[in-house]
Biopython code that builds the backbone (N, CA, C, O; Angstrom):
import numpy as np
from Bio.PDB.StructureBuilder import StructureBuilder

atoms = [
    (1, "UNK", "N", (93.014, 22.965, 102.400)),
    (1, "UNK", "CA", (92.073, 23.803, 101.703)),
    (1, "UNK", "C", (91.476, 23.011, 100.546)),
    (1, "UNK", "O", (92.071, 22.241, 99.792)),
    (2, "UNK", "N", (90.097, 23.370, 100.549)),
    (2, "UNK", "CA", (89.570, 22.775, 99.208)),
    (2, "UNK", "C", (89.575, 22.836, 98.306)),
    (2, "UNK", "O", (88.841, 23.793, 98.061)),
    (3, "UNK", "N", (90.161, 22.195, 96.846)),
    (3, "UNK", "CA", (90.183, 22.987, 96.023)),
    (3, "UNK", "C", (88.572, 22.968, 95.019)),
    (3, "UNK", "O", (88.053, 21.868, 94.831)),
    (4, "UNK", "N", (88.095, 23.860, 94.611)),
    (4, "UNK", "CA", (87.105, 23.960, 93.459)),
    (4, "UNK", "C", (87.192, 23.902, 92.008)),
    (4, "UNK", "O", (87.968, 24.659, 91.425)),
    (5, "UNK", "N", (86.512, 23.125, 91.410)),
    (5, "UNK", "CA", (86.739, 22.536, 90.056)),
    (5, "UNK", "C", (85.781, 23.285, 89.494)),
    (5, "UNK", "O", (84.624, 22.931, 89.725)),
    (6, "UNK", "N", (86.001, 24.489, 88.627)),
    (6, "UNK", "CA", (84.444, 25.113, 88.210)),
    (6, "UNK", "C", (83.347, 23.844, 87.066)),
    (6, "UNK", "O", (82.137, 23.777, 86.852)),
    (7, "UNK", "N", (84.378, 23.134, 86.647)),
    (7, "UNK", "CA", (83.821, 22.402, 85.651)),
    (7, "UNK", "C", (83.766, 20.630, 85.963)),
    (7, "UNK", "O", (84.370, 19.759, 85.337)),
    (8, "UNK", "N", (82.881, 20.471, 87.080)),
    (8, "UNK", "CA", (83.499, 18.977, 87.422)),
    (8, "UNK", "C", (82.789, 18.172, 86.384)),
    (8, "UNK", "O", (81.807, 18.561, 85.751)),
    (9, "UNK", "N", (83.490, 16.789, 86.246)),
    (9, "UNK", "CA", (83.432, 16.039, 84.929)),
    (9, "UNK", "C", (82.592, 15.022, 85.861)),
    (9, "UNK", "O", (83.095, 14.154, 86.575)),
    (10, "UNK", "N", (81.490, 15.241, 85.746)),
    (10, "UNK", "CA", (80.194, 14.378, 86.322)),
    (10, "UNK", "C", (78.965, 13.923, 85.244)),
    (10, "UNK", "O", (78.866, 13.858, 84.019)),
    (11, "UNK", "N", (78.056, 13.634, 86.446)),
    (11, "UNK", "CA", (76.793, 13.153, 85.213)),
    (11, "UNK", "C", (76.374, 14.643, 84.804)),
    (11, "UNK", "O", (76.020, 14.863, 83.645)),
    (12, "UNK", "N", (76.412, 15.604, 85.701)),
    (12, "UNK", "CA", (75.735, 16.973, 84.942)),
    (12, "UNK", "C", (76.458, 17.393, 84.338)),
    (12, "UNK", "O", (75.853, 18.361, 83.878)),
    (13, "UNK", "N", (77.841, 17.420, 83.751)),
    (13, "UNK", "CA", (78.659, 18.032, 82.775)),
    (13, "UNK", "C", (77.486, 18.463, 81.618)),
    (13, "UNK", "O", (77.452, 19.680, 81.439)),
    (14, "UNK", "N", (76.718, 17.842, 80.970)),
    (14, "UNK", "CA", (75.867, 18.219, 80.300)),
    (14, "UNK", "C", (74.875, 19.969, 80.648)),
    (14, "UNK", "O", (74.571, 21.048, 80.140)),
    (15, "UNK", "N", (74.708, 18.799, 82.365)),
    (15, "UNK", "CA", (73.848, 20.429, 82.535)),
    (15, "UNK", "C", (75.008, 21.462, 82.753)),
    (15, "UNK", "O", (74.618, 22.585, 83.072)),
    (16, "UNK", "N", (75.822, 21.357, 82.685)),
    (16, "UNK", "CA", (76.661, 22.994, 83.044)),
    (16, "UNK", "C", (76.913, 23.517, 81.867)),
    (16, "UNK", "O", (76.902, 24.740, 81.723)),
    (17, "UNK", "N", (77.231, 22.503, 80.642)),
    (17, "UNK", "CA", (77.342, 23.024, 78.951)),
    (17, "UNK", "C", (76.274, 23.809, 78.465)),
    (17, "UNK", "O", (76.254, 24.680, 77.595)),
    (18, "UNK", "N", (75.264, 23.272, 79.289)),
    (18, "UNK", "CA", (74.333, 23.699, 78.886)),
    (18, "UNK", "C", (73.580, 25.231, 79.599)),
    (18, "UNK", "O", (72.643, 25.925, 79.204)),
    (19, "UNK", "N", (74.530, 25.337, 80.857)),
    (19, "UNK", "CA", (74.076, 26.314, 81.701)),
    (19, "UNK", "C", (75.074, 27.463, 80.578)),
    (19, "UNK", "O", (74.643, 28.329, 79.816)),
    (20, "UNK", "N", (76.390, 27.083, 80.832)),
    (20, "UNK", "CA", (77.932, 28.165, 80.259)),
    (20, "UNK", "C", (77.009, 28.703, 78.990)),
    (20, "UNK", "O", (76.574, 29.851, 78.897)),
    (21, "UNK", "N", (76.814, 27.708, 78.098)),
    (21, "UNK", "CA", (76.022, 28.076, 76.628)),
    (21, "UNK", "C", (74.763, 29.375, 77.158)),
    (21, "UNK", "O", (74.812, 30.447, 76.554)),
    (22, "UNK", "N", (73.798, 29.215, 78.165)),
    (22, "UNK", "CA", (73.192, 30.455, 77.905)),
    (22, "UNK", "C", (73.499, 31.469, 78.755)),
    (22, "UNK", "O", (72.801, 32.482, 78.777)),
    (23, "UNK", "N", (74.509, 31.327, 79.504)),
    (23, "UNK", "CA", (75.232, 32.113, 80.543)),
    (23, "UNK", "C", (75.955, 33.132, 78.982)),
    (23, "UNK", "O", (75.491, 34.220, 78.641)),
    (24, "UNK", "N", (76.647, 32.715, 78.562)),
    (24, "UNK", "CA", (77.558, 33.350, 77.325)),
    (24, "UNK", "C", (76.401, 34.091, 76.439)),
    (24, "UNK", "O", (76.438, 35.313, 76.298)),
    (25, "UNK", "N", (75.201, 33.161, 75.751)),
    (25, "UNK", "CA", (74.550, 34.047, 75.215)),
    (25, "UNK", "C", (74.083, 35.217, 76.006)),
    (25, "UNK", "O", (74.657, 36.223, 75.588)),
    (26, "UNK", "N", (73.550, 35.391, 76.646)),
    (26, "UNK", "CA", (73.065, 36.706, 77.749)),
    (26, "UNK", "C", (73.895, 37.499, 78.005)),
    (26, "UNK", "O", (73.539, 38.676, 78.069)),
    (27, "UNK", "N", (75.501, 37.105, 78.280)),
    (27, "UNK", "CA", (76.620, 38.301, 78.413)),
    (27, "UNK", "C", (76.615, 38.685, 76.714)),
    (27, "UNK", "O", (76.816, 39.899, 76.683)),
    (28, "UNK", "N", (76.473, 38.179, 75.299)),
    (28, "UNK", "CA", (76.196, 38.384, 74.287)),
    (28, "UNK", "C", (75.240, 39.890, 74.202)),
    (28, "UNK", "O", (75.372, 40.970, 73.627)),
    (29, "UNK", "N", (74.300, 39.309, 75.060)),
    (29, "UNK", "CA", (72.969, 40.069, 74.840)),
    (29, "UNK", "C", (72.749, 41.157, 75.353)),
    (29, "UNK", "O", (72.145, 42.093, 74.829)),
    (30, "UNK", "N", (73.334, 41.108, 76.664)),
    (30, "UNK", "CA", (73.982, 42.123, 77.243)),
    (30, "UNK", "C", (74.666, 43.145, 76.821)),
    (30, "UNK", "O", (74.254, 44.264, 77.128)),
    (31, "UNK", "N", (75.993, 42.998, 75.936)),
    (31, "UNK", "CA", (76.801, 43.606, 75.230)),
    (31, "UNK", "C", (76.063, 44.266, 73.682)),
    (31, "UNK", "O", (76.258, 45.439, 73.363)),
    (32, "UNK", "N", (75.493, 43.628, 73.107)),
    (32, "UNK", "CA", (75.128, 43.935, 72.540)),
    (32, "UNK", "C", (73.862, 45.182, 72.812)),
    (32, "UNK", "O", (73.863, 46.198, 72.118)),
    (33, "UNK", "N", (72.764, 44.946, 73.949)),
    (33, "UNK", "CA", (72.067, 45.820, 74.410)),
    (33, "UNK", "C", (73.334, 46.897, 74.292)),
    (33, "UNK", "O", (73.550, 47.396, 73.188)),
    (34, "UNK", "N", (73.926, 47.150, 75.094)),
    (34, "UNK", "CA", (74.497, 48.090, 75.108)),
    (34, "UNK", "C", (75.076, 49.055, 74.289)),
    (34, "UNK", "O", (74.971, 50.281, 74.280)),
    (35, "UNK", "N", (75.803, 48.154, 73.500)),
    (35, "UNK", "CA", (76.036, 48.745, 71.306)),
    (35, "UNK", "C", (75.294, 49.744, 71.162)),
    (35, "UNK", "O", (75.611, 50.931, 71.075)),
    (36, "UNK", "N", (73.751, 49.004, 71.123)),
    (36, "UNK", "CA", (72.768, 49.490, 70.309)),
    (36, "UNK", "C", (72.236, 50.667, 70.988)),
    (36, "UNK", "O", (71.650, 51.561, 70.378)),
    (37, "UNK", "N", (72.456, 50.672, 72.364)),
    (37, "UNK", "CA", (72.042, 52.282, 73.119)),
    (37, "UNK", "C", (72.835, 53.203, 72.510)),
    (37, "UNK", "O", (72.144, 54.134, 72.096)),
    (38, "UNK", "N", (74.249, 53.367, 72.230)),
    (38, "UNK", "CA", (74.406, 53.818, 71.388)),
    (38, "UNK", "C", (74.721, 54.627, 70.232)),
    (38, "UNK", "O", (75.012, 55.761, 69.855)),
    (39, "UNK", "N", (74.418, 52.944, 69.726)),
    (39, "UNK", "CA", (74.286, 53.096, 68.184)),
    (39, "UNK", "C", (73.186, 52.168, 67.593)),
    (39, "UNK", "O", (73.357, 51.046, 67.115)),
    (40, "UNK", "N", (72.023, 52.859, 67.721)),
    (40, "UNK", "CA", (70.910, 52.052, 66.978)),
    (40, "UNK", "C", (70.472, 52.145, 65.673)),
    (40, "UNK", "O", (69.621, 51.372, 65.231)),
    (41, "UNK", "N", (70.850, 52.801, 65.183)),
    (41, "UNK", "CA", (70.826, 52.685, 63.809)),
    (41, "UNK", "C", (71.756, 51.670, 62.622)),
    (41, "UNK", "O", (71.600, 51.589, 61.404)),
    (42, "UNK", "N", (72.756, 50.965, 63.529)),
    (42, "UNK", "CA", (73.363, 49.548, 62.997)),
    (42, "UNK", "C", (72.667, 48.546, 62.975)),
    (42, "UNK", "O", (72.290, 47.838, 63.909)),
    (43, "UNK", "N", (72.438, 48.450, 61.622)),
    (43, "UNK", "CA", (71.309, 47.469, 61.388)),
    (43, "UNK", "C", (72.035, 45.985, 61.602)),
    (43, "UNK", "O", (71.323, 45.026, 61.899)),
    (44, "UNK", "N", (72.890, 45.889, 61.506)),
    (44, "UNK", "CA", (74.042, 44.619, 61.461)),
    (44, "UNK", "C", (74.128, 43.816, 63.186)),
    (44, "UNK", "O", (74.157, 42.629, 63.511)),
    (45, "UNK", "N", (74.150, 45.139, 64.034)),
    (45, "UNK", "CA", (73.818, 45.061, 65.436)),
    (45, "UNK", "C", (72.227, 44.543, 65.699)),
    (45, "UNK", "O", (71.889, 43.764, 66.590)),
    (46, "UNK", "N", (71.770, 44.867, 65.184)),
    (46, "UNK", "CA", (70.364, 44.675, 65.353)),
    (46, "UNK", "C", (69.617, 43.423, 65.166)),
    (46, "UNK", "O", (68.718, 42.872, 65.800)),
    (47, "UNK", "N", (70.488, 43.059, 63.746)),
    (47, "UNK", "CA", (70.055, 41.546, 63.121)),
    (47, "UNK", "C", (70.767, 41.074, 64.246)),
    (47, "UNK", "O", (70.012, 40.670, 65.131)),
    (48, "UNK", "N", (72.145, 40.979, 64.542)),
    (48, "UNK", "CA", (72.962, 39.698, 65.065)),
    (48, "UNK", "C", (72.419, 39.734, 66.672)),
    (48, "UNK", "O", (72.783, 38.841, 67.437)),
    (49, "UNK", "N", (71.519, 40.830, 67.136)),
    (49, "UNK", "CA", (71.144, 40.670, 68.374)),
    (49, "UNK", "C", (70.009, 40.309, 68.662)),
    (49, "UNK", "O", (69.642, 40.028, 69.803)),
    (50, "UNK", "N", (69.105, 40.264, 67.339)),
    (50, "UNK", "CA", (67.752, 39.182, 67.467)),
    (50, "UNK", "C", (68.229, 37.589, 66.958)),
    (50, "UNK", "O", (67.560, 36.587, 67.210)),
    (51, "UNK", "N", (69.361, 37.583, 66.288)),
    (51, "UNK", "CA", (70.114, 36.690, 65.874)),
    (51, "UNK", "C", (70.025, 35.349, 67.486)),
    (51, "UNK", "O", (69.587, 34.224, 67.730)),
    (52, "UNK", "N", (70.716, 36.395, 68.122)),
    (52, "UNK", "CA", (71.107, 35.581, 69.371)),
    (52, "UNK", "C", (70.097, 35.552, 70.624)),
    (52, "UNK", "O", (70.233, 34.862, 71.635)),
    (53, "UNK", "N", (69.087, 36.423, 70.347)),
    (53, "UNK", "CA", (67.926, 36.450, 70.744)),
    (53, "UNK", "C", (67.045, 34.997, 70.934)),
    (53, "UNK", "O", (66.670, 34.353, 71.913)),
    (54, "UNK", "N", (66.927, 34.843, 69.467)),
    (54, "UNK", "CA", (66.413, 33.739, 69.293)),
    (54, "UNK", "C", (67.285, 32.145, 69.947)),
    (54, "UNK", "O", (66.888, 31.132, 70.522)),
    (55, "UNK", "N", (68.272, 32.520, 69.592)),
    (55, "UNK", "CA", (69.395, 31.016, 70.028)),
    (55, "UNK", "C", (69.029, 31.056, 71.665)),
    (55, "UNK", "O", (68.401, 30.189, 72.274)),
    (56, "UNK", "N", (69.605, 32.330, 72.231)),
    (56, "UNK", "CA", (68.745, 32.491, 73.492)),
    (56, "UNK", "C", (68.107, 31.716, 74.366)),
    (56, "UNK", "O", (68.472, 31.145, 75.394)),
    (57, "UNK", "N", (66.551, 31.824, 73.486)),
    (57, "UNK", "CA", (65.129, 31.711, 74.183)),
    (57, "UNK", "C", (65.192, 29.873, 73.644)),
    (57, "UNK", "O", (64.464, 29.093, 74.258)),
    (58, "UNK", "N", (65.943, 29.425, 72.691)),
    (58, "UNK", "CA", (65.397, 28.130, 71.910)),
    (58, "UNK", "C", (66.413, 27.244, 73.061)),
    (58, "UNK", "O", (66.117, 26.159, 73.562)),
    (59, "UNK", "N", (67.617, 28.001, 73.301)),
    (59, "UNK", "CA", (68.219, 27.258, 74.379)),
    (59, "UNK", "C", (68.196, 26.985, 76.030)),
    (59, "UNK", "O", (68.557, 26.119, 76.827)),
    (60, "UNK", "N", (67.321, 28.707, 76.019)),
    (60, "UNK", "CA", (66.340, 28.184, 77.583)),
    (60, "UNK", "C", (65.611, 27.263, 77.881)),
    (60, "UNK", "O", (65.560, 26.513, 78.856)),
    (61, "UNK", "N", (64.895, 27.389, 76.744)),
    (61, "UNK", "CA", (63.642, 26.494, 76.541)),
    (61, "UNK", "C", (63.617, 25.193, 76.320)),
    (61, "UNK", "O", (62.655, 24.460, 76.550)),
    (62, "UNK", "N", (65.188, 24.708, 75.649)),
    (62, "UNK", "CA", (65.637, 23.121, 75.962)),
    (62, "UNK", "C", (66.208, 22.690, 77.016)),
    (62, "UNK", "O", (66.298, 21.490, 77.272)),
    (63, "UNK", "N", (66.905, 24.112, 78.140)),
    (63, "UNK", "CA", (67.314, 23.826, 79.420)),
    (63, "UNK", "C", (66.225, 22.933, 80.312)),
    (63, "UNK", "O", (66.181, 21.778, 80.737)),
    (64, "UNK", "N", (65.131, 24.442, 80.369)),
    (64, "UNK", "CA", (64.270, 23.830, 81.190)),
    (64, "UNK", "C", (63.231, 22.727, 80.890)),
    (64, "UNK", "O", (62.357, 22.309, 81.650)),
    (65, "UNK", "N", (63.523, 22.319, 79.544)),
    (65, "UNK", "CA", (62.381, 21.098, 79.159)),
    (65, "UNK", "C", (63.132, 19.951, 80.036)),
    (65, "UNK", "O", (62.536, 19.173, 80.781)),
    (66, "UNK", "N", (64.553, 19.975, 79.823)),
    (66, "UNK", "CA", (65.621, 18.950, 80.609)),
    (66, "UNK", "C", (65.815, 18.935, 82.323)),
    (66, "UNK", "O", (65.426, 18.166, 83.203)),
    (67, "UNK", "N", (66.188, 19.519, 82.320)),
    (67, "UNK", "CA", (66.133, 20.443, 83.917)),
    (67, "UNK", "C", (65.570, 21.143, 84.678)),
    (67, "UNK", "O", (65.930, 21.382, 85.831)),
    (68, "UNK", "N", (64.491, 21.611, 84.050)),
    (68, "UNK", "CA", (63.233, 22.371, 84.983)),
    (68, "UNK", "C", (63.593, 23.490, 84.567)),
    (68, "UNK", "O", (64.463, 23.660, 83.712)),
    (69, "UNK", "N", (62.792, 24.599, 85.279)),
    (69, "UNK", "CA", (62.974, 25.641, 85.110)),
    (69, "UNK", "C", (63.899, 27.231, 85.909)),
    (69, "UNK", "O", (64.346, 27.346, 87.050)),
    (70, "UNK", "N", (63.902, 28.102, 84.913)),
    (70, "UNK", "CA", (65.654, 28.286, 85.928)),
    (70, "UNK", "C", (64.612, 29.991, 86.653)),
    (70, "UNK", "O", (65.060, 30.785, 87.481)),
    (71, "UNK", "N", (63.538, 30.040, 86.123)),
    (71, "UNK", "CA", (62.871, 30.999, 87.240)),
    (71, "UNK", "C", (62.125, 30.535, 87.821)),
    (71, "UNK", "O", (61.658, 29.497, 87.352)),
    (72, "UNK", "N", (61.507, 31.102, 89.362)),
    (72, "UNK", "CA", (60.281, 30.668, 89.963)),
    (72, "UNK", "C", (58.909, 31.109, 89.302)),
    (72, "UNK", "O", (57.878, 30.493, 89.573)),
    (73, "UNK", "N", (58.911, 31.898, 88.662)),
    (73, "UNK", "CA", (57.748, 33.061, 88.020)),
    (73, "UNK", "C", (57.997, 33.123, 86.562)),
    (73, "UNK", "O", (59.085, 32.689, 86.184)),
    (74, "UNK", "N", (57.200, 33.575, 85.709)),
    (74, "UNK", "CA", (56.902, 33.857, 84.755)),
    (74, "UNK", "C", (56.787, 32.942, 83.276)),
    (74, "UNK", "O", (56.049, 33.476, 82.448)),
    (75, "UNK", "N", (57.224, 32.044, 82.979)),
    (75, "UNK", "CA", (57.843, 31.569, 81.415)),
    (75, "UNK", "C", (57.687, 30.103, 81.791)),
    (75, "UNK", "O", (58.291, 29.425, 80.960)),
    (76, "UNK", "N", (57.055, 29.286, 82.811)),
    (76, "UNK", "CA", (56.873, 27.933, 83.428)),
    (76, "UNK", "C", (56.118, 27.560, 83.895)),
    (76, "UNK", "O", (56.267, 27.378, 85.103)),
    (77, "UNK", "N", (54.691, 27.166, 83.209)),
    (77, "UNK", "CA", (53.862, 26.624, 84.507)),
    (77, "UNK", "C", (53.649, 25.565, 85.475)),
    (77, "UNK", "O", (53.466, 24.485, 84.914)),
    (78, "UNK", "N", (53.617, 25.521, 86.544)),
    (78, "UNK", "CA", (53.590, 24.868, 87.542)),
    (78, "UNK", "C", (53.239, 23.179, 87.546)),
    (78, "UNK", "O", (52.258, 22.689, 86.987)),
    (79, "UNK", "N", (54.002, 22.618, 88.108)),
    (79, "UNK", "CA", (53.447, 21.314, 87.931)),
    (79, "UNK", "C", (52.699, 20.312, 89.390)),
    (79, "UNK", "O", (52.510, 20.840, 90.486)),
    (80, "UNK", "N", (52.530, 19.581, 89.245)),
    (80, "UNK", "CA", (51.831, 18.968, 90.732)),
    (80, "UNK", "C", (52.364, 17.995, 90.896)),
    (80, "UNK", "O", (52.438, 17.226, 89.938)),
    (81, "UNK", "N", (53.043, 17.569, 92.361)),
    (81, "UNK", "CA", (53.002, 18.704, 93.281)),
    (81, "UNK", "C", (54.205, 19.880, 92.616)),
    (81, "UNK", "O", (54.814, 20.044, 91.559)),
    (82, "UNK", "N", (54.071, 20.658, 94.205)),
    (82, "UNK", "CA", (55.195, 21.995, 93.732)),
    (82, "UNK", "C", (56.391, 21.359, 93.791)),
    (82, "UNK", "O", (56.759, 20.562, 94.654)),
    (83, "UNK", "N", (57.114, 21.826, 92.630)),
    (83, "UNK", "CA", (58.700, 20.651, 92.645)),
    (83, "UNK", "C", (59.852, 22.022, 92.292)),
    (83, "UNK", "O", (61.019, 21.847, 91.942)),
    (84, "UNK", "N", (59.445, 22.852, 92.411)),
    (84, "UNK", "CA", (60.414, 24.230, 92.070)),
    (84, "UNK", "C", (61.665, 23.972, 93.269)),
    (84, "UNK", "O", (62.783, 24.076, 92.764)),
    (85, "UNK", "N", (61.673, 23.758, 94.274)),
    (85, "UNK", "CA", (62.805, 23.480, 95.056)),
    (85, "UNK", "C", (63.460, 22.499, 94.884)),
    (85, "UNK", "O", (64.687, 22.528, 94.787)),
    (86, "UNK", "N", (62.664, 21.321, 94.808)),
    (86, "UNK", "CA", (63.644, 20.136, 94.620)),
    (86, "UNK", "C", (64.966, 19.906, 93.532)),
    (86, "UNK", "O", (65.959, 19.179, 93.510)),
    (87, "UNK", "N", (64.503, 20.737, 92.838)),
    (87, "UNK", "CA", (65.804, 20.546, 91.698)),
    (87, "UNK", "C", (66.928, 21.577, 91.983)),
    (87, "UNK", "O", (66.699, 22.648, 92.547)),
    (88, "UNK", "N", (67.996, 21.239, 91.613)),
    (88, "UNK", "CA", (69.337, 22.057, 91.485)),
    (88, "UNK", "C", (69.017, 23.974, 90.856)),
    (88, "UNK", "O", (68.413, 24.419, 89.880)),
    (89, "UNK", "N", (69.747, 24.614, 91.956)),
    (89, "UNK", "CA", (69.441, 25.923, 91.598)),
    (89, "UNK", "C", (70.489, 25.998, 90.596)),
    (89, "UNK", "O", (71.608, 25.513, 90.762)),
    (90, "UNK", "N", (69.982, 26.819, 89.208)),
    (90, "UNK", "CA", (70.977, 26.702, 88.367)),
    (90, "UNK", "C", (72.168, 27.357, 88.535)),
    (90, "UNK", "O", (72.874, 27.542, 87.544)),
    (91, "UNK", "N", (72.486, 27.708, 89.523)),
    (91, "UNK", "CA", (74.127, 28.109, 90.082)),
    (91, "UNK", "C", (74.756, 27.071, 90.808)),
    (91, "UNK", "O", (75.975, 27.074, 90.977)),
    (92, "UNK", "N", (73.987, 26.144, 91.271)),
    (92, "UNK", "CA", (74.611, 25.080, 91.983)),
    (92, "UNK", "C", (75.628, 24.262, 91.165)),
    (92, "UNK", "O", (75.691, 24.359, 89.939)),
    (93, "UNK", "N", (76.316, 23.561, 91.794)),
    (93, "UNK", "CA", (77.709, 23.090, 91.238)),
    (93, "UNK", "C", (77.476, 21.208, 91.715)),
    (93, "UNK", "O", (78.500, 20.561, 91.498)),
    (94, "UNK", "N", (76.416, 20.463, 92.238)),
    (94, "UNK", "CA", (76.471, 19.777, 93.099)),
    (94, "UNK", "C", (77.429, 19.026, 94.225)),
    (94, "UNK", "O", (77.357, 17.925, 94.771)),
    (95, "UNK", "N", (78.244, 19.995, 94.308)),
    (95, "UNK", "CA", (79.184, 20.115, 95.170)),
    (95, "UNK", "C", (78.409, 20.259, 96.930)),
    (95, "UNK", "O", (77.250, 20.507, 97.261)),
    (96, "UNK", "N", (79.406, 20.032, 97.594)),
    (96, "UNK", "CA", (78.712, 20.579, 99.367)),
    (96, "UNK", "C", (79.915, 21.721, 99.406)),
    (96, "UNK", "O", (80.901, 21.885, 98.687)),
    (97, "UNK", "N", (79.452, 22.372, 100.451)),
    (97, "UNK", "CA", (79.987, 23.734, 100.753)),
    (97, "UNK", "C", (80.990, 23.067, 102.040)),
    (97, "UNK", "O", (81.718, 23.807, 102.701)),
]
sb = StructureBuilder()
sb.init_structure("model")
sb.init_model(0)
sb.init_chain("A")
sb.init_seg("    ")
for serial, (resi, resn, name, xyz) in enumerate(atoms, 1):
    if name == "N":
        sb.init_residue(resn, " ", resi, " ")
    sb.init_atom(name, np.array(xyz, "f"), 0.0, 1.0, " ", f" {name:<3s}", serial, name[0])
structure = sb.get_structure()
């Protein structure tokens, strides 16, 4: 049986630090959405969830300057040629199945 390394110590170790980092913020963001349904009137909730809002979007946005982009649509425009497949889906592990 094979075993699986969730964290293999390769050249992308970078990209997966970098995947875990906004994987964690979003379960953040997540949780926090939820707080604030509620209880929205915690202003403390509110700051620390535009707080991480921002860390967020500044850390997507250095993902995909590095790695492309992690949607097909919306927040990326297209480059020539179309290269949206060629790169690693950001769940990939570069592992083979």
């Amino acid at each position: 049986m094979k075993k699986f390394n969730a964290c293999p110590a390769s050249t992308s170790s970078s990209r997966q630090a970098a995947l875990l980092e906004l994987q964690q913020l979003s379960f953040s963001l997540v949780d926090l959405n939820l707080f604030l349904d509620t209880h929205p009137d915690n202003q403390q909730a509110v700051n620390d969830y535009n707080q991480l809002f921002q860390q967020y979007w500044e850390a997507k946005a250095a993902f995909e300057m590095q790695y492309g982009p992690m949607n097909n649509f919306g927040h990326c425009p297209a480059s020539y040629p179309w290269s949206w497949i060629n790169d690693p889906w950001p769940w990939d592990r570069g592992g083979s199945v």
